[in-house]
KOLDREN-345895 format. One record per residue (C-alpha): residue in one letter; x, y, z. Coordinates in steps of 0.05 Angstrom, whole numbers, plus 5000, padded with zeros to 4 digits. Example, Ala and Ser with C-alpha at 12.3 -4.5 7.8 and 13.67 -1.06 7.14 Angstrom:
<sites>
A524649105156S527349795143
</sites>
This chain:
<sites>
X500050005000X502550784987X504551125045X500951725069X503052335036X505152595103X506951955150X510252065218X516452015209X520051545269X527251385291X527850705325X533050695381X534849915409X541449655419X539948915387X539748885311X533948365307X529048865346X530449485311X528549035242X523348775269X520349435283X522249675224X518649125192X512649315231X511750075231X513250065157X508149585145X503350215169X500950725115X502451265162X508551095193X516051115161X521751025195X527051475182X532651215221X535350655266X540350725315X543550235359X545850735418X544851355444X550251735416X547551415348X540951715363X543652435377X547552415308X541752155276X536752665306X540453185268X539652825203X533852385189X528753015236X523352455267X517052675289X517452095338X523151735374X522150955396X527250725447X529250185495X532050425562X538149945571X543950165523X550750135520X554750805529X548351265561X542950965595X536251085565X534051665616X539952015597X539252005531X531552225531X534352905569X538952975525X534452945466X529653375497X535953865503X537053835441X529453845412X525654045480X518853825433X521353215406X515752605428X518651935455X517051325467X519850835512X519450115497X522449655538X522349015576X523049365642X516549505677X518849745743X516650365781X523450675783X524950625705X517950805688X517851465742X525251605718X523151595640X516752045648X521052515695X526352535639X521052715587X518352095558X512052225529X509951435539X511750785559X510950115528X512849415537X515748975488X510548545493X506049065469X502248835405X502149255337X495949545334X497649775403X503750045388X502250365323X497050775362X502050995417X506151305363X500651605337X498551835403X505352205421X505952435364X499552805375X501753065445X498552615477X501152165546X501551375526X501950925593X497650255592X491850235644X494649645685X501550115697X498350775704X493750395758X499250105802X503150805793X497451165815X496750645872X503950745896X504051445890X498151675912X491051805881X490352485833X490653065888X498453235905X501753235969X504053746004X511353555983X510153435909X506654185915X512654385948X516754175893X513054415834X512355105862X521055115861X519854795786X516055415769X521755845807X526255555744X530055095796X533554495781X532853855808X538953905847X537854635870X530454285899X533853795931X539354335959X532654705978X529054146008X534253736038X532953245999X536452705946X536752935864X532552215862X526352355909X526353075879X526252545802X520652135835X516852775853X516253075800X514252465761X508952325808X506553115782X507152915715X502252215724X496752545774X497253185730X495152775663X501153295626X507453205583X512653505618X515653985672X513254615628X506054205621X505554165706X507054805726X501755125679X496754685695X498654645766X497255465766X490555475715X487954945778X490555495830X494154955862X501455355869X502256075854X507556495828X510557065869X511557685835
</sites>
């Protein structure tokens, strides 16, 4: 079938050859989908982000040379706008809080199946958060329901100052990682994007303010 005259255009970012075919294979099998580029690393990814311009970037979080975390801040450095998509055989609370705090806009298992996936993609690419029920459930369990604590208030109030995570955690006495895990828990119970996304929500709600 012809493609779409205007198909999202996605860089695939997994360290093991058979997987970033077989994703290939997949997503190109989609009239709205191309992929534009594989990488097998990080450091791959940040040349090829400069090249091959995806819409969307689909990555695993385990990779040789920069974890996966790392290398979704650093994309977001680079292209603070730029959607992506974690998938991954990982599915533990600390990789999933640590990938949404980094500026993942979703987060998928491996295991996911294609129709699944192919809406994800098209999901982030339309600004839109991806995380399956069952995870977003046992998140919201662990965390918390919707309404944020005192702390996590605390912390996105010194987001909207322009603080970074370690100047929080300076602030608050705190470690750089609970500061991480705070402001991922904002992210989840706010239903938004990114740290940008929570503070003007978090203000249009009247639930922090900024001082003049």
């Amino acid at each position: 079938m012809a493609k779409s005259p205007h198909p999202i255009k996605v860089l695939v970012v997994d360290d093991h050859p058979v997987v970033r075919v077989g994703l290939r294979t997949m997503l190109e099998s989609e009239t709205n989908i191309s992929v534009v580029g594989m990488a097998a690393s990080a450091r791959e990814a940040l040349i090829a982000l400069q090249h091959c311009a995806p819409d969307v970037v689909l990555m695993d979080l385990r990779m040789p040379e920069m974890e996966g975390t790392a290398a979704i801040r650093e994309l977001r450095r680079i292209q603070p706008k730029l959607p992506i998509l974690v998938l991954t055989n990982y599915e533990t609370d600390s990789y999933i809080m640590e990938a949404l705090e980094a500026g993942a806009m979703g987060y998928l298992l491996k295991s996911t199946p294609q129709a699944e996936l192919v809406r994800a993609v098209e999901k982030v690419h339309a600004n839109q958060r991806v995380i399956p029920p069952r995870i977003a459930a046992r998140l919201l369990e662990n965390i918390g329901r919707d309404e944020l604590s005192a702390r996590e208030l605390e912390v996105l109030a010194l987001v909207a100052r322009g603080l970074s995570n370690k100047e929080i955690a300076d602030a608050l006495s705190i470690s750089d990682k609970t500061v991480r895990n705070h402001v991922a828990s904002c992210l989840v119970k706010l239903g938004v994007a990114d740290r940008t996304g929570a503070v003007t929500t978090a203000i249009r709600r009247g639930l922090i303010r900024i001082s003049e």
